[in-house]
MDAnalysis code that builds the backbone (N, CA, C; Angstrom):
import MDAnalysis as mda
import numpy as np

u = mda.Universe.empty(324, n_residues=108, atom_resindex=np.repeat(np.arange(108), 3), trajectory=True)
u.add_TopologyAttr("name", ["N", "CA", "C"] * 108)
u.add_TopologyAttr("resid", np.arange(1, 109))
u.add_TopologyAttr("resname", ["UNK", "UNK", "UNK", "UNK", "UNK", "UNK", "UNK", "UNK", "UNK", "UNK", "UNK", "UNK", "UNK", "UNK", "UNK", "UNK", "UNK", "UNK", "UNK", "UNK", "UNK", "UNK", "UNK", "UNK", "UNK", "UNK", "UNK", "UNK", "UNK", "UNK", "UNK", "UNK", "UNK", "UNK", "UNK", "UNK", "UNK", "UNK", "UNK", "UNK", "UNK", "UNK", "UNK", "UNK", "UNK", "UNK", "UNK", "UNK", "UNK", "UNK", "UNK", "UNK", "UNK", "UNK", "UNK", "UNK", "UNK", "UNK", "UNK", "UNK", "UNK", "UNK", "UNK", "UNK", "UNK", "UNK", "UNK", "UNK", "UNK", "UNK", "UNK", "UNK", "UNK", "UNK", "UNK", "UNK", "UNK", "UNK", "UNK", "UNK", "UNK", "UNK", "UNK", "UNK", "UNK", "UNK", "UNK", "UNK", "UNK", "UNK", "UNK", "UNK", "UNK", "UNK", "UNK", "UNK", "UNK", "UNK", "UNK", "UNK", "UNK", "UNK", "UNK", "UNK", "UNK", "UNK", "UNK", "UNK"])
u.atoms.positions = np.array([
    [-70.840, 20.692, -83.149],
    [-71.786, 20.550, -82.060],
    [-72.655, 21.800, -81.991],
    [-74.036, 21.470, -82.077],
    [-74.520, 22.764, -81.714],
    [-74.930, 23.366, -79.915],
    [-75.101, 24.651, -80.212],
    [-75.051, 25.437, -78.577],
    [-76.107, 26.410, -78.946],
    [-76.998, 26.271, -78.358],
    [-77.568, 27.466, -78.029],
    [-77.541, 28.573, -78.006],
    [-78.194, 29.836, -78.862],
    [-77.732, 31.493, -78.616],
    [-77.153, 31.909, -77.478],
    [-77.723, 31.399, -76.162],
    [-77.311, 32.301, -75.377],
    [-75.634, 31.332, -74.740],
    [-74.984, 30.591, -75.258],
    [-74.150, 29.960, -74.693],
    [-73.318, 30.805, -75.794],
    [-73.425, 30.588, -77.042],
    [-72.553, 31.507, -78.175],
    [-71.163, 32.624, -77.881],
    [-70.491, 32.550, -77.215],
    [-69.364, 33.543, -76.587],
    [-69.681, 34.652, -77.936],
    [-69.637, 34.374, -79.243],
    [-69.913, 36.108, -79.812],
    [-70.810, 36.326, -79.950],
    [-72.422, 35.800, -79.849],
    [-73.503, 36.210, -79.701],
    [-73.361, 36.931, -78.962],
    [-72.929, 36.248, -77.447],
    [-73.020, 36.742, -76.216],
    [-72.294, 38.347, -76.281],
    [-71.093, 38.404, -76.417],
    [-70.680, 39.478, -76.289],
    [-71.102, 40.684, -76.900],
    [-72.188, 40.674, -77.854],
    [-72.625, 41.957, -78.871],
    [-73.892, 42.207, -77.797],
    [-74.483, 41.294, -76.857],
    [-75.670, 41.390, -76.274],
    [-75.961, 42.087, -75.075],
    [-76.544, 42.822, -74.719],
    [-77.068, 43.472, -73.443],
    [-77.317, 42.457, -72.470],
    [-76.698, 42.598, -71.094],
    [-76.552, 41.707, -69.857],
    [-78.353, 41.253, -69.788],
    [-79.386, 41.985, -69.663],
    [-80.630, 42.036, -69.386],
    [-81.532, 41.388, -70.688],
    [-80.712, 41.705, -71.861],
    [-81.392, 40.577, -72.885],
    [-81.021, 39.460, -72.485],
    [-80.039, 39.170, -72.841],
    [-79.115, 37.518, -72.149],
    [-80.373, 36.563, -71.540],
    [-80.551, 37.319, -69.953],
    [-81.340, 36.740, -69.306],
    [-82.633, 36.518, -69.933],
    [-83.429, 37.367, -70.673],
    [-84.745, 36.955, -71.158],
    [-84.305, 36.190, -72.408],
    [-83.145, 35.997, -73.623],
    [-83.124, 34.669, -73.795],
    [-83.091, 33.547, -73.062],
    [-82.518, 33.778, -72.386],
    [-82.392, 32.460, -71.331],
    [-83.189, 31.985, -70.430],
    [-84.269, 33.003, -70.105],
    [-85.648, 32.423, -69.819],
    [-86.452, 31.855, -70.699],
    [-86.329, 31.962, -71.983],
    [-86.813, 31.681, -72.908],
    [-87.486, 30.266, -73.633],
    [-85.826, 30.231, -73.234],
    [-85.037, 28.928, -74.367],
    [-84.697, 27.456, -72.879],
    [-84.300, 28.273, -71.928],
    [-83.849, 27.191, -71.051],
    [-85.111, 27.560, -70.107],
    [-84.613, 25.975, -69.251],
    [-85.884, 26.037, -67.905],
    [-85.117, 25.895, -66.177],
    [-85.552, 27.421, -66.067],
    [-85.071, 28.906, -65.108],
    [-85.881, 28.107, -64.176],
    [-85.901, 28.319, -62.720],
    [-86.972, 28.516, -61.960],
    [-87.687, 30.020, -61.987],
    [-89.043, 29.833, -61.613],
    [-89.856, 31.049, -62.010],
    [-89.373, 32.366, -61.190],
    [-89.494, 33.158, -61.815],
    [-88.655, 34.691, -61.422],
    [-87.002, 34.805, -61.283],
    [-86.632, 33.798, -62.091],
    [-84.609, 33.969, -62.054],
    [-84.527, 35.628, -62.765],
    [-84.836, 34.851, -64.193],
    [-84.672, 35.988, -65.191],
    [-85.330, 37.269, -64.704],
    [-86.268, 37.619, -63.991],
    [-86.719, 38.770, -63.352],
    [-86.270, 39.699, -62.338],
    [-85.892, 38.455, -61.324],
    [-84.575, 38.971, -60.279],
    [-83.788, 39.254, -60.868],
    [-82.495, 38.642, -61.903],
    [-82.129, 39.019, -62.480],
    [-81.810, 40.699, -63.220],
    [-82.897, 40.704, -63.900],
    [-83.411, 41.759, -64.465],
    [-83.348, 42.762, -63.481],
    [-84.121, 42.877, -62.727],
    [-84.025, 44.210, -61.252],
    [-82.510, 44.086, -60.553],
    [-81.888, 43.080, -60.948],
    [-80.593, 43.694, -60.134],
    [-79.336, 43.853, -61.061],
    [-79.731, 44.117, -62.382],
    [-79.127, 44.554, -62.971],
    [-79.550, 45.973, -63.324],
    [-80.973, 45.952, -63.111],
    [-80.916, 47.729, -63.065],
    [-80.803, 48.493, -61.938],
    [-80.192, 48.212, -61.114],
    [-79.764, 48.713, -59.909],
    [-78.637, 49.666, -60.033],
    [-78.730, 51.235, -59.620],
    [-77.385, 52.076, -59.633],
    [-76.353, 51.372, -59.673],
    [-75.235, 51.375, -60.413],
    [-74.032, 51.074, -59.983],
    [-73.136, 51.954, -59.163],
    [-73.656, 53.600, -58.827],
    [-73.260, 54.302, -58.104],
    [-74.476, 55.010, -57.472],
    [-73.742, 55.333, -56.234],
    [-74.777, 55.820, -54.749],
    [-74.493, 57.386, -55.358],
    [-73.712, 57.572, -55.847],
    [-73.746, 59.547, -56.396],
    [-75.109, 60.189, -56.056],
    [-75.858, 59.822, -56.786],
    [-77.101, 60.167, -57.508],
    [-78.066, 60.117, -55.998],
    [-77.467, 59.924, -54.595],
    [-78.141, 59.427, -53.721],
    [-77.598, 60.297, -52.987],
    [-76.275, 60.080, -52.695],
    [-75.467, 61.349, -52.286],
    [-75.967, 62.561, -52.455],
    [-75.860, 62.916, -53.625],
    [-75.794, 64.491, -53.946],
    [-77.482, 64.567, -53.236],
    [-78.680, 63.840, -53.566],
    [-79.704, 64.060, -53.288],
    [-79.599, 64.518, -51.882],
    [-79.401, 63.587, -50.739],
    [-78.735, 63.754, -49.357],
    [-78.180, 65.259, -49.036],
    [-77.231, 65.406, -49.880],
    [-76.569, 66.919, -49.329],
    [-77.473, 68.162, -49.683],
    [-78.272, 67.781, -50.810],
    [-79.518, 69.254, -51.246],
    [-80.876, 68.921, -49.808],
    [-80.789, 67.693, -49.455],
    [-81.490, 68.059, -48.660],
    [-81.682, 68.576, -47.409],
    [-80.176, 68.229, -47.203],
    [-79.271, 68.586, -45.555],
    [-79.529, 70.234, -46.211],
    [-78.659, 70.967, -47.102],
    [-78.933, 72.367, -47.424],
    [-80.471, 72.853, -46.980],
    [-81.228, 71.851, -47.491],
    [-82.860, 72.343, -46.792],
    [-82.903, 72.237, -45.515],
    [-83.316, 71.112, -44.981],
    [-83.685, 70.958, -43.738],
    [-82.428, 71.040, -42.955],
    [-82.237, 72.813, -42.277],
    [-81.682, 73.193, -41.299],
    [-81.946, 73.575, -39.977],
    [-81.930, 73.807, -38.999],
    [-81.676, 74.256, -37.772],
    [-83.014, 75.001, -37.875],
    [-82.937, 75.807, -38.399],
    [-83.940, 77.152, -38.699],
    [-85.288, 76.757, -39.508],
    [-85.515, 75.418, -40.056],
    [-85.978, 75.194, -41.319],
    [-86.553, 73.454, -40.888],
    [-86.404, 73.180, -39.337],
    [-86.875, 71.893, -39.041],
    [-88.237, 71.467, -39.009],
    [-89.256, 72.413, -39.458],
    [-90.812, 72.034, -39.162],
    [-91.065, 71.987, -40.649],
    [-90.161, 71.487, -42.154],
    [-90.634, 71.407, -43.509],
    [-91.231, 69.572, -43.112],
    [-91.883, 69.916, -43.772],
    [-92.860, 68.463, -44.039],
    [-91.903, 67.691, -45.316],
    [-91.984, 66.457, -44.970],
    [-91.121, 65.444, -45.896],
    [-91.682, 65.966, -47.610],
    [-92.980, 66.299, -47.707],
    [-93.581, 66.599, -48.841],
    [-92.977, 67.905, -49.732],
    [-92.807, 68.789, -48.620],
    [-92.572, 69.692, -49.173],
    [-91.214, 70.124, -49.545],
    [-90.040, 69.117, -48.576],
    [-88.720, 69.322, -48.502],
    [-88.324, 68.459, -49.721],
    [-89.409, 67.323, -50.252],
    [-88.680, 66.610, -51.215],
    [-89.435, 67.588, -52.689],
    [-89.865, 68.622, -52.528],
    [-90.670, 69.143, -53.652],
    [-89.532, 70.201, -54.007],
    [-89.274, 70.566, -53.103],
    [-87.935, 71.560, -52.538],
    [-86.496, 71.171, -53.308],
    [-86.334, 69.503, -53.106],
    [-85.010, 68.817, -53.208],
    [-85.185, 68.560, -54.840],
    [-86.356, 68.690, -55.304],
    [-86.304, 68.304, -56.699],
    [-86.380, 69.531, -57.700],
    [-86.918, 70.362, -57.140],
    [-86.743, 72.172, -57.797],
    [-85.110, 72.289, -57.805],
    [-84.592, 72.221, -56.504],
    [-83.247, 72.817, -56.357],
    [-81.979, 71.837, -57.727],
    [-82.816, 70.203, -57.862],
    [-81.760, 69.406, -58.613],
    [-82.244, 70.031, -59.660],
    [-83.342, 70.285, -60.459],
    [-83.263, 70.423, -61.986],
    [-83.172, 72.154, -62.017],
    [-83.155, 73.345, -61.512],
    [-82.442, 74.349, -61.579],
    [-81.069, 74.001, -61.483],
    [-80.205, 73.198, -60.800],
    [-78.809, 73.062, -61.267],
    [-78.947, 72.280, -62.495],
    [-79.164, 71.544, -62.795],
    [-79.451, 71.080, -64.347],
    [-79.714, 71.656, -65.237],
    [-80.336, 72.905, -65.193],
    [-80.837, 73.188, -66.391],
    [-79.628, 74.978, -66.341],
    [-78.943, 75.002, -64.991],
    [-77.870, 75.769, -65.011],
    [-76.693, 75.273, -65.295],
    [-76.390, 73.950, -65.076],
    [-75.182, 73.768, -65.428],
    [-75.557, 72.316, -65.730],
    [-75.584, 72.817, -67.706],
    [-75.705, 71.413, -68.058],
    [-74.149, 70.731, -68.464],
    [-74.449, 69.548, -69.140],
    [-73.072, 68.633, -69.187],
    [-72.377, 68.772, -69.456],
    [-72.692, 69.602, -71.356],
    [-71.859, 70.138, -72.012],
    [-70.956, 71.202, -71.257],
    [-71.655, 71.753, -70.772],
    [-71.004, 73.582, -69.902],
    [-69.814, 72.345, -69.331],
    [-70.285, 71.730, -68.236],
    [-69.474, 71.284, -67.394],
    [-68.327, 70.930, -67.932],
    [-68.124, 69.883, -69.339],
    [-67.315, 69.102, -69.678],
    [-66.152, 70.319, -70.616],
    [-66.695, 71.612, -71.027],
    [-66.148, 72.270, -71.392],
    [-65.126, 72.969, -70.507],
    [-65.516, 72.978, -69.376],
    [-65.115, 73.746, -68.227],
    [-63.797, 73.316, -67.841],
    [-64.219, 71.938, -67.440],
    [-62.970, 71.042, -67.435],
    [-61.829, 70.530, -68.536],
    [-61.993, 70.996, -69.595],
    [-61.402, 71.014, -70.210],
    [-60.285, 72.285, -71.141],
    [-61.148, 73.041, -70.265],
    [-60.763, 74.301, -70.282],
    [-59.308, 74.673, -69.295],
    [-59.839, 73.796, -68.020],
    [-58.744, 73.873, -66.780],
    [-57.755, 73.089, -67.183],
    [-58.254, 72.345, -67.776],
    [-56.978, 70.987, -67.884],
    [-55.812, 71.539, -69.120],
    [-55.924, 72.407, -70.205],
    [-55.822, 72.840, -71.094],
    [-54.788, 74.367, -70.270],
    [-55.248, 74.879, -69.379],
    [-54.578, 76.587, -68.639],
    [-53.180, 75.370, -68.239],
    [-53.599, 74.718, -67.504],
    [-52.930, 74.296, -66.359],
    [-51.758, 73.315, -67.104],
    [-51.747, 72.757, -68.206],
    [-51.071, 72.048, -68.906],
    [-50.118, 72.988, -69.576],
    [-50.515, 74.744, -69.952],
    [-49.565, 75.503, -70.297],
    [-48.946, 76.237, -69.527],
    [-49.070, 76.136, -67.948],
    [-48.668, 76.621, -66.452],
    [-46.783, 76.399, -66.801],
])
């Protein structure tokens, strides 16, 4: 019997979730904007981190003392302060670090 690429269980599995769908807009008949919705809510964070941490660099800015920064300037502020920690403590450093601790502490 034949099936379609995108029905294929090992096609499927070698394939990116977001291709899938644009075969399947493709080949089958979607109502208009499935595969698109789709698409945008699969690129959606899977974690708020990246939202978080933003949040707490900005609480560090806008303090008590520091309440008349303009949204413009506090988010110009919030994005200096993220890529100076980035470019201070990149991944590698980090992942070394921790592995460094895990390594003392395992010969404790």
């Amino acid at each position: 019997m034949y099936s379609p690429a995108y029905l294929d269980m090992d096609y499927c599995k070698s394939m990116d979730p977001s291709d899938w769908w644009m075969v399947l807009a493709d080949s089958a008949k979607l109502p208009v904007g499935l595969s698109d919705l789709a698409s945008k809510i699969l690129r959606l964070p899977s974690s708020t981190a990246g939202l978080e941490r933003n949040f707490s660099t900005l609480g560090n800015i806008m303090t008590k003392k520091r309440n008349r920064i303009g949204i413009e300037k506090s988010s110009k502020l919030c994005f200096v302060n993220q890529h100076f920690k980035k470019q201070n403590n990149p991944a590698d450093t980090i992942m070394e670090s921790e592995s460094e601790s895990e390594s003392e502490s395992e010969s404790d």
